[in-house]
PyMOL commands that place a pseudoatom at each C-alpha (Angstrom):
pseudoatom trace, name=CA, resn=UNK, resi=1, chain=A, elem=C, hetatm=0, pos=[-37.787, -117.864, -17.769]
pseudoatom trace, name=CA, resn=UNK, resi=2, chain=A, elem=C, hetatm=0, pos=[-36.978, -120.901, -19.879]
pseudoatom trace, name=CA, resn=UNK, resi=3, chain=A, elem=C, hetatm=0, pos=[-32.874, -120.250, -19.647]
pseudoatom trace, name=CA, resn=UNK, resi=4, chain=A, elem=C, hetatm=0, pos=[-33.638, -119.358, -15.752]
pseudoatom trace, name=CA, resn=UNK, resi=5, chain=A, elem=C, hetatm=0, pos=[-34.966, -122.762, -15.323]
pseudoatom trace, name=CA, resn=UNK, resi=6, chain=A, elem=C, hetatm=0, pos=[-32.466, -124.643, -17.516]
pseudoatom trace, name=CA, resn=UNK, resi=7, chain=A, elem=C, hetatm=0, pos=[-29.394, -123.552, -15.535]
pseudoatom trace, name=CA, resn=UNK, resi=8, chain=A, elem=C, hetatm=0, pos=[-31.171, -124.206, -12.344]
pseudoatom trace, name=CA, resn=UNK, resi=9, chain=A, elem=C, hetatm=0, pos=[-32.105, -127.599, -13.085]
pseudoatom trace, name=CA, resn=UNK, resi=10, chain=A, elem=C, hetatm=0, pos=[-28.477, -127.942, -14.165]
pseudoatom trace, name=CA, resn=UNK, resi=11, chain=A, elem=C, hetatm=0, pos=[-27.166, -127.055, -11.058]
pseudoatom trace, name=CA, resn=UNK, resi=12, chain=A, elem=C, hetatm=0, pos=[-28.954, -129.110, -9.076]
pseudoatom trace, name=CA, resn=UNK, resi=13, chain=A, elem=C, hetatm=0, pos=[-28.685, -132.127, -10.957]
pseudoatom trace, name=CA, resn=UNK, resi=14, chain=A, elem=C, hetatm=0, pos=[-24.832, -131.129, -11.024]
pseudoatom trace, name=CA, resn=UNK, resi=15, chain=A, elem=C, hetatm=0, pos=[-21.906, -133.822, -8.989]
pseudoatom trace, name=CA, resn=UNK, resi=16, chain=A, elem=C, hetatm=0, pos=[-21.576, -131.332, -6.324]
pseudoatom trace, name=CA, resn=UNK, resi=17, chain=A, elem=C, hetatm=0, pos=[-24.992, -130.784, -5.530]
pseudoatom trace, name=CA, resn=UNK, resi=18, chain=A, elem=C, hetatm=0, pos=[-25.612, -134.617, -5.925]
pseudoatom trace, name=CA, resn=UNK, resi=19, chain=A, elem=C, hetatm=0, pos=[-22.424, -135.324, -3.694]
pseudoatom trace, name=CA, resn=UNK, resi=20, chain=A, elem=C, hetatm=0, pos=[-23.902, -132.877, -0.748]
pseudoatom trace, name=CA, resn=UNK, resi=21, chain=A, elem=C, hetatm=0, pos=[-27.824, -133.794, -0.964]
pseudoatom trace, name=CA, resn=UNK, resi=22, chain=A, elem=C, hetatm=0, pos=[-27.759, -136.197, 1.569]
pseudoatom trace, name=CA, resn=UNK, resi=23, chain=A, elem=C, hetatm=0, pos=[-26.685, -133.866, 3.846]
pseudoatom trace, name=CA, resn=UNK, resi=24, chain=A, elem=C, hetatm=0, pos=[-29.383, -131.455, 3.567]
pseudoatom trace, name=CA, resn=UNK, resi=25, chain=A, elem=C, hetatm=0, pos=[-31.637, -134.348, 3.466]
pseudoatom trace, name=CA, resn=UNK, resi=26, chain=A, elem=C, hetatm=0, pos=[-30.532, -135.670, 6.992]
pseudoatom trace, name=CA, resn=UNK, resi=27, chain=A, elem=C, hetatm=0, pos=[-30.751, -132.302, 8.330]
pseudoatom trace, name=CA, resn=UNK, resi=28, chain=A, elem=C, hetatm=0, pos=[-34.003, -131.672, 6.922]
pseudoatom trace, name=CA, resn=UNK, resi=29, chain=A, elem=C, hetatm=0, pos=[-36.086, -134.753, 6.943]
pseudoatom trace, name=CA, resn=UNK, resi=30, chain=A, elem=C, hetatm=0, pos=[-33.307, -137.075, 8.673]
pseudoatom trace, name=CA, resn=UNK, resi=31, chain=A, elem=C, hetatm=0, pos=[-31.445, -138.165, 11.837]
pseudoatom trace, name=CA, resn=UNK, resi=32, chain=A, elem=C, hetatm=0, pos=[-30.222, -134.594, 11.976]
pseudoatom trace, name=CA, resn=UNK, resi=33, chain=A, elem=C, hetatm=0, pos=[-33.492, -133.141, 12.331]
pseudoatom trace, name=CA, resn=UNK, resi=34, chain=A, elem=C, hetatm=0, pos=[-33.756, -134.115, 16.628]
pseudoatom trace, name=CA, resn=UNK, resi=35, chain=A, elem=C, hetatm=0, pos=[-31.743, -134.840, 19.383]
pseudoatom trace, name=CA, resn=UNK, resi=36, chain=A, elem=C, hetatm=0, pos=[-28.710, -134.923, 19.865]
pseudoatom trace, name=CA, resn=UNK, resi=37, chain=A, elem=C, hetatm=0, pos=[-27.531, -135.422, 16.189]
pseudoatom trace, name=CA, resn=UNK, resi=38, chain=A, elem=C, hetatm=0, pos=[-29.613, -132.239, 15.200]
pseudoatom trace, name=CA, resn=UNK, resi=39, chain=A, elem=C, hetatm=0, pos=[-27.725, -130.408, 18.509]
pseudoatom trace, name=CA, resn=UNK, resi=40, chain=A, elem=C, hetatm=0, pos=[-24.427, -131.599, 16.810]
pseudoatom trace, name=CA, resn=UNK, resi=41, chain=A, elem=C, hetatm=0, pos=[-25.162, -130.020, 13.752]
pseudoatom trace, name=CA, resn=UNK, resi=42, chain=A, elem=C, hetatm=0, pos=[-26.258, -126.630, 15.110]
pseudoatom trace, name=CA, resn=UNK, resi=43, chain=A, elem=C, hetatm=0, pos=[-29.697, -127.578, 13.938]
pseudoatom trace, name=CA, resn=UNK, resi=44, chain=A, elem=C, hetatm=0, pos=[-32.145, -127.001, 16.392]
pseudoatom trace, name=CA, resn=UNK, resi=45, chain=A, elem=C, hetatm=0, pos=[-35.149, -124.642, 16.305]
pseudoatom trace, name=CA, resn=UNK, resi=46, chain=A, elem=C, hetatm=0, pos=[-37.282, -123.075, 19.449]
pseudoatom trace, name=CA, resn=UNK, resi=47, chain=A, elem=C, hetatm=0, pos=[-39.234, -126.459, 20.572]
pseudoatom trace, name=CA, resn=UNK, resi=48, chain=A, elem=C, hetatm=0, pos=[-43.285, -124.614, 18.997]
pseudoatom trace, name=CA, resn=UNK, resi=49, chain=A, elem=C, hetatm=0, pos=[-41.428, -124.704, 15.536]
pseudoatom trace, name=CA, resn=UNK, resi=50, chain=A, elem=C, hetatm=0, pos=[-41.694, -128.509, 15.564]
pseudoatom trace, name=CA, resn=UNK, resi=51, chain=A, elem=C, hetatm=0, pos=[-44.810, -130.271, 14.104]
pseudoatom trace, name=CA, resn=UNK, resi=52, chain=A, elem=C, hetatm=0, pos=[-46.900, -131.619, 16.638]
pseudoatom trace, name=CA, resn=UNK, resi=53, chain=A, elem=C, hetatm=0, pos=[-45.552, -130.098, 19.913]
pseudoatom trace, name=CA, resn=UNK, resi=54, chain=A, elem=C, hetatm=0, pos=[-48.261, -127.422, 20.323]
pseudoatom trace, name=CA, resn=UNK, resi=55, chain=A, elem=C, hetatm=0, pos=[-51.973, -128.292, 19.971]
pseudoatom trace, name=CA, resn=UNK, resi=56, chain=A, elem=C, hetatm=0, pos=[-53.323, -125.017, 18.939]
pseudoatom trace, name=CA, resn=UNK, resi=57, chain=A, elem=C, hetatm=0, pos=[-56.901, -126.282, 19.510]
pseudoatom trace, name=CA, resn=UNK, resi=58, chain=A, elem=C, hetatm=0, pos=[-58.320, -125.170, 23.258]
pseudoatom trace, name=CA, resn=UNK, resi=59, chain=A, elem=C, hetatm=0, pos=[-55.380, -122.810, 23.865]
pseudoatom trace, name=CA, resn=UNK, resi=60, chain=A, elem=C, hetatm=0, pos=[-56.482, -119.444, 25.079]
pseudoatom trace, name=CA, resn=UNK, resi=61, chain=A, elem=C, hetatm=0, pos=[-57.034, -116.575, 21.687]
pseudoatom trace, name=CA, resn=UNK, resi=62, chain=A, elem=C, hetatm=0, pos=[-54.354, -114.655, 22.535]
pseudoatom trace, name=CA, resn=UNK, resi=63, chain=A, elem=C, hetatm=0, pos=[-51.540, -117.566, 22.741]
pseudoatom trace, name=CA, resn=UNK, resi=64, chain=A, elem=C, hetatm=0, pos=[-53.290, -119.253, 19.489]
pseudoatom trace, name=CA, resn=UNK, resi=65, chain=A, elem=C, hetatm=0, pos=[-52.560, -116.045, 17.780]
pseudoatom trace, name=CA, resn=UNK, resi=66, chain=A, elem=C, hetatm=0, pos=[-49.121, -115.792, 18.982]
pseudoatom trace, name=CA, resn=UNK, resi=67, chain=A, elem=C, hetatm=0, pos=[-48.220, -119.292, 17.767]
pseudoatom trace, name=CA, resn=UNK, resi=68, chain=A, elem=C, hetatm=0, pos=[-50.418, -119.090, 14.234]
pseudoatom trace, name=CA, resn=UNK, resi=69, chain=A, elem=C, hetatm=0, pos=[-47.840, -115.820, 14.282]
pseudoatom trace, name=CA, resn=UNK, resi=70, chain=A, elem=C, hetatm=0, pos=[-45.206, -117.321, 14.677]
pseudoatom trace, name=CA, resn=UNK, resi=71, chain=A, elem=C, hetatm=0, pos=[-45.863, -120.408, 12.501]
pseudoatom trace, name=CA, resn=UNK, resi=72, chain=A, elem=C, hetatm=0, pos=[-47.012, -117.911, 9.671]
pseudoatom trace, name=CA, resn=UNK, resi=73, chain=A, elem=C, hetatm=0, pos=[-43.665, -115.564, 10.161]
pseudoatom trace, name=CA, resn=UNK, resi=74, chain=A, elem=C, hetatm=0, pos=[-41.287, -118.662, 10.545]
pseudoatom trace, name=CA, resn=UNK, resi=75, chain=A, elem=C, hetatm=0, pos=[-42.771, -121.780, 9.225]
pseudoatom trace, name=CA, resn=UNK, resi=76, chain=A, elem=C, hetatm=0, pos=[-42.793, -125.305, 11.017]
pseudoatom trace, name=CA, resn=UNK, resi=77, chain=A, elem=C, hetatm=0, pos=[-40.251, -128.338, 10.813]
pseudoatom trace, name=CA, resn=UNK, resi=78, chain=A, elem=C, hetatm=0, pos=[-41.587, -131.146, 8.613]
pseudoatom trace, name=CA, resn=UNK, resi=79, chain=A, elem=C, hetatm=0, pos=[-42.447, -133.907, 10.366]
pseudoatom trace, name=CA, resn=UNK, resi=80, chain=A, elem=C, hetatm=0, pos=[-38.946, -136.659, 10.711]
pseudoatom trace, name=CA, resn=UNK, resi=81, chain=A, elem=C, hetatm=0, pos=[-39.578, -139.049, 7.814]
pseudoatom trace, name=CA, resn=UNK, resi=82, chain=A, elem=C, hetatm=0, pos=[-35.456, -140.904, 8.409]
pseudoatom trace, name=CA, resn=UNK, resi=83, chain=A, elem=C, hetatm=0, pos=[-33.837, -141.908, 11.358]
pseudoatom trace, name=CA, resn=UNK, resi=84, chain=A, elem=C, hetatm=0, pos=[-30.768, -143.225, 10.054]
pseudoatom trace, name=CA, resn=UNK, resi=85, chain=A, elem=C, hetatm=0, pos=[-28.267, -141.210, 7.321]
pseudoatom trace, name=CA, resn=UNK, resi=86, chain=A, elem=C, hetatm=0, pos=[-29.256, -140.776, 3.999]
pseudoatom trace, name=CA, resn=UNK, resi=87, chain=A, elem=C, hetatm=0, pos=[-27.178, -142.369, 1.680]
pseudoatom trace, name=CA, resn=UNK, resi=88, chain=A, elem=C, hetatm=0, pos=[-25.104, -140.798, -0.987]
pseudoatom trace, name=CA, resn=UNK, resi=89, chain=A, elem=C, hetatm=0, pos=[-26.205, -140.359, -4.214]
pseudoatom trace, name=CA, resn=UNK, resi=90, chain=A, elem=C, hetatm=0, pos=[-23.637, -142.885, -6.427]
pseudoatom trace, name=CA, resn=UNK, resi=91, chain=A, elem=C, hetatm=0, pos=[-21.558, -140.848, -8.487]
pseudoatom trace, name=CA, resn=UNK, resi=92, chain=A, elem=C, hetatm=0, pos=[-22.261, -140.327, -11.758]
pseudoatom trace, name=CA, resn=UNK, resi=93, chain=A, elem=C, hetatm=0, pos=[-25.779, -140.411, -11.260]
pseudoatom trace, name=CA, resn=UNK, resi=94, chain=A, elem=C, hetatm=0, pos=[-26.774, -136.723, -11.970]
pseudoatom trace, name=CA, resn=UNK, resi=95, chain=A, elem=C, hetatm=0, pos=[-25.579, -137.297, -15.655]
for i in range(1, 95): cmd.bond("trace and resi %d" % i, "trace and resi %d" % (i + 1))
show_as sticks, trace
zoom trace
């Protein structure tokens, strides 16, 4: 487990993991994640998956259930936290 979690925190402290981050970042957390940026980068998700855009409280059992489902099968987007690109990470800096 030790040598399993060596290489892995080697790889992603590695340049090309460091020189792609703030992608995933903006797609995840970012500008990327809504609108039309996240439509431009084939990242969109069915509208329930988003936090906040279905108040399971007063819905009828059967459509909670569905949507708890659904959240528990596919998980929900985290809320937006960036709404302008992430920058880089400055090279160098993952050694």
């Amino acid at each position: 487990p030790h040598e399993f979690a060596s290489k892995c925190r080697q790889a992603l402290e590695s340049e090309a993991v460091s020189a792609a981050l703030h992608k995933w970042v903006d797609l995840i957390f970012g500008h990327k994640q809504r609108g039309a940026a996240a439509v431009g980068a084939d990242n969109v998700f069915c509208p329930s998956a988003y936090e906040g855009a279905v108040e399971l409280e007063g819905l009828p059992p059967d459509d909670r259930r569905v949507l708890e489902l659904q959240i528990n099968e596919f998980g929900q987007i985290p809320l937006q936290l960036f709404a302008a690109p992430h920058p880089r990470r400055l090279p160098g800096a993952a050694s």
